[in-house]
N, C-alpha and C positions, 0 to 999 in steps of 0.2 A: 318294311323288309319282310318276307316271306319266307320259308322255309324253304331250301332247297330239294331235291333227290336224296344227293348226300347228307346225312346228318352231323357232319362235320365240315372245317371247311380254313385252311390260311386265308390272313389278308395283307396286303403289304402293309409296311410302316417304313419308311425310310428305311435305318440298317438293320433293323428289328425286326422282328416274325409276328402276325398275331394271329389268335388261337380263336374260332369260334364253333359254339355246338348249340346243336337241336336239338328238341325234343318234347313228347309231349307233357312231361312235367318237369318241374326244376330239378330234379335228380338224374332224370336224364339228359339235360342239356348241361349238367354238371359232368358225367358220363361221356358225354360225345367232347366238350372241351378238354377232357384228359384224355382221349385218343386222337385229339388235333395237337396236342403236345409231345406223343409219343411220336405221332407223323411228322414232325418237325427235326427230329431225328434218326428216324428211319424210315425207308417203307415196305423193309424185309419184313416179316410177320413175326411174333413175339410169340412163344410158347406159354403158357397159361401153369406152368409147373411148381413155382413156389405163391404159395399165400402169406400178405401181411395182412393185418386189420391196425388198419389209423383213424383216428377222429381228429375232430377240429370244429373251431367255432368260429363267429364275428358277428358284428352286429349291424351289420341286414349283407341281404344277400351279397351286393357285390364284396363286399371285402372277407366274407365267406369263401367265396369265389378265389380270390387272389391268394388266401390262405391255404386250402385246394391244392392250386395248382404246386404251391411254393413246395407244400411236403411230396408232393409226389416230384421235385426235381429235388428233392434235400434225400430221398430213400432213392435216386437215382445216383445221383453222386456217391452218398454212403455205403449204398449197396452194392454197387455197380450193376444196376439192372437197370432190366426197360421192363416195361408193364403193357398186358395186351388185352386184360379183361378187366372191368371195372364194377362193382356192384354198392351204388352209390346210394345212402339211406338221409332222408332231410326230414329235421324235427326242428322248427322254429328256425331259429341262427346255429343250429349245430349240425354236425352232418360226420358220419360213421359212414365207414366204406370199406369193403375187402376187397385187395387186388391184386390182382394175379400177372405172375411175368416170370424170367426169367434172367439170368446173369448177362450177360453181355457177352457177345459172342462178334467180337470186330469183322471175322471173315465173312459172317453171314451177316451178320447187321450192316457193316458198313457205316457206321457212325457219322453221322454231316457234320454236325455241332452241337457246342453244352453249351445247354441253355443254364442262363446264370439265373433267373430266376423270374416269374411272373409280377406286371407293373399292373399299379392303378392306369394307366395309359389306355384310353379308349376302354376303360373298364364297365361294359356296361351287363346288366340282367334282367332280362323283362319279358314281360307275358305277352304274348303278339296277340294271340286269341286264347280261347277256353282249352284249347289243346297244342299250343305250338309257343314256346318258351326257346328263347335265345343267352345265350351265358360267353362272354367274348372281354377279352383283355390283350396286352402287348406283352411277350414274353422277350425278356433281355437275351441278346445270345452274343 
């Protein structure tokens, strides 16, 4: 598998969505899988106006990964937001991130579905080459 154009990207799963991203380090293909998460809910653009900072841990990457994605629908639900910018920091199995979004705005967003939350399903994360790192799971919706 190769890196697309886009750095993000759906893939089918039977009734399920799933969420992949690029980039050239693990942090950013952590990055592009949280804006293939957001894209699965809208494709109106999300204003960058409120900041949270979350962390999270697990013990190796993928299930890092699934952790990831789980809190950024757990501060979707809670918050009622969508998130449009992401700045994603990885230290071993831990990973610190500020992200930016804003409230939910149904007229302009348009809402498709809530996703209930990110599976081990097709959970994979791996290095393709020296600069191009894939990070991809099945998101329940």
């Amino acid at each position: 598998m190769t890196a697309p154009a886009n750095r993000w990207q759906h893939f089918h799963h039977q009734a399920d969505i799933g969420v992949r991203g690029f980039g050239s380090t693990l942090a950013g293909a952590f990055e592009q899988a949280a804006y293939a998460l957001t894209a699965v809910i809208t494709t109106a653009p999300v204003n960058p106006t409120r900041l949270l900072t979350i962390s999270c841990a697990g013990d190796d990457p993928e299930l890092l990964l699934v952790d990831w994605l789980n809190k950024l629908v757990y501060l979707m639900a809670t918050e009622n937001m969508l998130f449009g910018r992401f700045d994603v920091k990885i230290f071993g199995n831990s990973l610190t991130a500020q992200i930016f979004g804003e409230t939910v705005d149904v007229e302009r967003h348009r809402p498709t579905v809530e996703i209930k939350a990110a599976t081990y399903s097709e959970l994979k994360v791996r290095q393709l080459s020296s600069q191009h790192w894939v990070a991809q799971c099945v998101v329940d919706v």
